[in-house]
C-alpha positions in Angstrom: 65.0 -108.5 -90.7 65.8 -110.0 -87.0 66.6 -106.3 -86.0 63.0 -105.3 -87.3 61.3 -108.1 -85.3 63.2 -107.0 -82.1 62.2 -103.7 -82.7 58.2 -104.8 -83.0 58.6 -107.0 -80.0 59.8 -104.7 -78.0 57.6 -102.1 -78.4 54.4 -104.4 -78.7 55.8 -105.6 -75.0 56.1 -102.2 -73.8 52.5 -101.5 -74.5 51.9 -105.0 -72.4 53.6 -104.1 -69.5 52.5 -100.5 -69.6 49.0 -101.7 -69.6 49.5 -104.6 -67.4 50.9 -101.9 -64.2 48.0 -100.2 -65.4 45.5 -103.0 -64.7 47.2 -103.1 -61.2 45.7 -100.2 -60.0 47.5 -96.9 -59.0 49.4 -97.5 -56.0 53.2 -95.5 -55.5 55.8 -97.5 -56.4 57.4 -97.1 -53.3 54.7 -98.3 -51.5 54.0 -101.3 -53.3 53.1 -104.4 -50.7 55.3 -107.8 -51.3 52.8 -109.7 -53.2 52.8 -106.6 -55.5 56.1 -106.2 -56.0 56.5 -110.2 -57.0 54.0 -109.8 -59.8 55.7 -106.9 -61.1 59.2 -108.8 -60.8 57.8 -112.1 -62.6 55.9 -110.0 -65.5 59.6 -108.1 -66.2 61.0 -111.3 -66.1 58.8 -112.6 -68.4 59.2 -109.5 -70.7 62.7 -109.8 -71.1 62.7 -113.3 -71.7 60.2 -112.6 -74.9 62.1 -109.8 -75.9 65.3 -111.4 -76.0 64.2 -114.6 -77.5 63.1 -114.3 -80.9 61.7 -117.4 -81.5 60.1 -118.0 -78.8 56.3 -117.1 -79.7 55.0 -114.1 -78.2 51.6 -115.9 -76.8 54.1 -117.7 -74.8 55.1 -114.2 -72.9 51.3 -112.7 -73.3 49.5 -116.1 -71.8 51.7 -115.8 -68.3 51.3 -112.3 -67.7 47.7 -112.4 -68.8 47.8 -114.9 -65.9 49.8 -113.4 -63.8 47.6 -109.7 -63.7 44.0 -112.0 -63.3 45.8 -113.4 -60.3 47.2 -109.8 -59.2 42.9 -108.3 -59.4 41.4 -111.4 -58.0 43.6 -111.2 -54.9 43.0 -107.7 -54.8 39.6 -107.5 -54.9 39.5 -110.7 -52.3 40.8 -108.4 -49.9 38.8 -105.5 -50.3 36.4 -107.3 -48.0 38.5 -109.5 -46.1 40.4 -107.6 -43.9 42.7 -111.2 -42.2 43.5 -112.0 -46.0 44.6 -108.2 -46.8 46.7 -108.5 -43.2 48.0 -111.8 -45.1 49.0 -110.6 -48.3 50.3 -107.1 -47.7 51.3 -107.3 -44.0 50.7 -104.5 -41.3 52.5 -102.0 -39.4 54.7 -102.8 -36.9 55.1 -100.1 -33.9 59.3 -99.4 -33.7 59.1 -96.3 -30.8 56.0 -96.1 -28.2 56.2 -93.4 -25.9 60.3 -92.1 -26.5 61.0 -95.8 -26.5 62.6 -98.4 -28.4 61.1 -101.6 -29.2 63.8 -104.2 -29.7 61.9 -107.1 -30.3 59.6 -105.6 -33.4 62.8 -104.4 -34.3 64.5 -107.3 -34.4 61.7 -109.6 -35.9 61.3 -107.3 -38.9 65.2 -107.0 -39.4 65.4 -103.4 -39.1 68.7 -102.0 -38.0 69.6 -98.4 -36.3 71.2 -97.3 -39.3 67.6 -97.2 -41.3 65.8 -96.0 -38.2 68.6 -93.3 -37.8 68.2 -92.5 -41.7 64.2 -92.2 -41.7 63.9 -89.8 -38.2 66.6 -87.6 -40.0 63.8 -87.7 -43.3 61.6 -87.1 -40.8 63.4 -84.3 -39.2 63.0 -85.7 -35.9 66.2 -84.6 -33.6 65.7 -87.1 -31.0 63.9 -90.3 -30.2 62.4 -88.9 -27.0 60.5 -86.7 -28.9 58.7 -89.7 -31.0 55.4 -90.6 -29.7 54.7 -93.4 -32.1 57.0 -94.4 -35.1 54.9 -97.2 -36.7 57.2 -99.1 -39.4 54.8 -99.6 -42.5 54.9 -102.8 -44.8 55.9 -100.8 -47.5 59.1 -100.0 -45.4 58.3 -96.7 -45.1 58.7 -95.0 -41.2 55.6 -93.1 -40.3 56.4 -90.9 -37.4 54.2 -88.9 -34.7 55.6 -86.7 -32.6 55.0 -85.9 -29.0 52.5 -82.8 -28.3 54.5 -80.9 -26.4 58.1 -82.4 -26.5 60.7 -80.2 -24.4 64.6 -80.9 -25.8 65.8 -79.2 -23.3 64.4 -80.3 -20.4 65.4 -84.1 -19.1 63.4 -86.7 -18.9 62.9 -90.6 -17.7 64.6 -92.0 -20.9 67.8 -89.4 -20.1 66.7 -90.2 -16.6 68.3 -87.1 -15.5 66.3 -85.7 -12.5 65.7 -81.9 -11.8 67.8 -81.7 -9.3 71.0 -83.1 -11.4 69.4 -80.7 -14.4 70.3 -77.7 -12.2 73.8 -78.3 -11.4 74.9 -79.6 -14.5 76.9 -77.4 -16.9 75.0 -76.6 -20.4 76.5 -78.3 -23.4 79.2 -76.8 -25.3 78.2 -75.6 -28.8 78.7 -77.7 -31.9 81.7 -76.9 -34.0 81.1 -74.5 -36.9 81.7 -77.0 -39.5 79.0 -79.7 -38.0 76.4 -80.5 -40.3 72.9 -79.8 -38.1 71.0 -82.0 -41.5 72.8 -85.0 -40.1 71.4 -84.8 -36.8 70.3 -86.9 -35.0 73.6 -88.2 -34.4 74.5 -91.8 -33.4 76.7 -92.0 -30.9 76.3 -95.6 -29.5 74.7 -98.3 -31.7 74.4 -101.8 -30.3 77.1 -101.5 -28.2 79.7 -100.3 -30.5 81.3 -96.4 -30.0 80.8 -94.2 -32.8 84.1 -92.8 -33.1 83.7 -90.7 -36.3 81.1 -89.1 -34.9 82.0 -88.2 -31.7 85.4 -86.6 -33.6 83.2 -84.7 -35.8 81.5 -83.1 -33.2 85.1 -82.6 -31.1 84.0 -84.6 -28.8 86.3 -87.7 -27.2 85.4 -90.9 -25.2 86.3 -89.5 -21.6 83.3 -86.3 -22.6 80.9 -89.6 -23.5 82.0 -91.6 -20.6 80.9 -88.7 -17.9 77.7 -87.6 -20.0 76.7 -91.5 -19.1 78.1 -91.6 -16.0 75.8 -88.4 -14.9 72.8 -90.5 -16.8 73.0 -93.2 -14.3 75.0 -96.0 -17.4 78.2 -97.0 -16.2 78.9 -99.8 -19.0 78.4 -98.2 -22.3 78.3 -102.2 -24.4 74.6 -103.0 -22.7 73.8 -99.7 -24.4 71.2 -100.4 -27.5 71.4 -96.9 -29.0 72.4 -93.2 -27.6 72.2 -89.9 -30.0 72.8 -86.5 -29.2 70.5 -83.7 -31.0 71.2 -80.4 -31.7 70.8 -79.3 -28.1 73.5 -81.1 -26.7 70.8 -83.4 -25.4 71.6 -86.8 -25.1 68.8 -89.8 -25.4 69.8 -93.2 -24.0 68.2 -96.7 -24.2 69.8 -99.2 -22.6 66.8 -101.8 -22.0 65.8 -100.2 -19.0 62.4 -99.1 -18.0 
């Protein structure tokens, strides 16, 4: 009989839940704001704790969700026209790269490293930072990226800060290995400091070939540099706080 009333509860709560995310409104999972993704924590929470307990009675699980969505629409419908109390609730984009650059700062005050930054311009199939107009970090997490009009890889620029003059002298990059992965790219190979050995062996590359890449870049100390990639035209980008 027990196994009977587990079965009931658990498909009466299904229906519950269903129509309780369904109440919500139809927002992406993915891009579900904070204050979202709490209610749809607590009302699992809740859920389970019904499901599990048998003899607890179900208007004690149905009362707080019940709650719990009126809370959810209020709110939501609050903000429709209040656009400081939607900023409040859900947050808003912070801008990560303006103009081929770095910002540290929003960066570090949202807690967003160079691995995720490096992992979202690969989804984004951007090769190189240089070539990132605006990359505006969305409260959902999510990196939305804009790309330059006219970005030219192969031409330095004032983030390389490589001049025309050094351009024209300087020997063209030796090809990638056959067995280097161009999906990966862009590659890391400075990140806060640290060397990124694996991947400049990948690419058959070694620390005296990075040391004279900088060198001719103008960076003699490679630990004050923030982050330097390489994309698949042997270009290299460089931010190392400078302007």
């Amino acid at each position: 009989m027990d196994l009977w009333i587990l079965a009931l509860r658990t498909v009466l709560i299904y229906f519950v839940v269903f129509l309780t995310l369904r109440f919500m409104g139809k927002r992406e999972i993915g891009r579900l704001s904070v204050f979202d993704l709490v209610i749809s924590v607590m009302i699992a929470e809740i859920a389970v704790i019904v499901i599990e307990d048998t003899s607890r009675p179900m208007m004690e699980g149905l009362l707080p969700m019940a709650v719990l969505v009126i809370i959810q629409i209020g709110i939501a419908l609050i903000t429709l026209k209040s656009h400081t109390l939607r900023t409040w609730f859900d947050g808003k984009p912070s801008v990560v790269i303006q103009g081929g650059k770095l910002d540290r700062e929003a960066m570090k005050k949202q807690r967003y490293n160079l691995d995720d930054l490096m992992l979202q311009l690969r989804e984004n199939q951007i090769s190189s930072v240089a070539d990132v107009e605006f990359a505006l970090l969305e409260p959902s997490g999510k990196l939305s990226v804009i790309e330059k009009e006219n970005p030219q890889p192969d031409e330095p620029d004032a983030n390389n800060r490589q001049d025309s003059e050094w351009a024209k002298k300087s020997t063209p990059p030796k090809p990638f290995p056959k067995n280097f992965r161009f999906e990966s790219l862009p590659v890391a190979l400075i990140m806060d400091g640290k060397l990124q050995t694996d991947n400049l062996e990948r690419m058959g590359k070694d620390r005296f070939w990075l040391n004279n890449q900088l060198r001719q870049n103008g960076v003699y100390d490679m630990k004050k540099i923030f982050l330097c990639t390489i994309d698949h035209n042997g270009k290299l980008y460089i931010d190392d706080g400078r302007k």
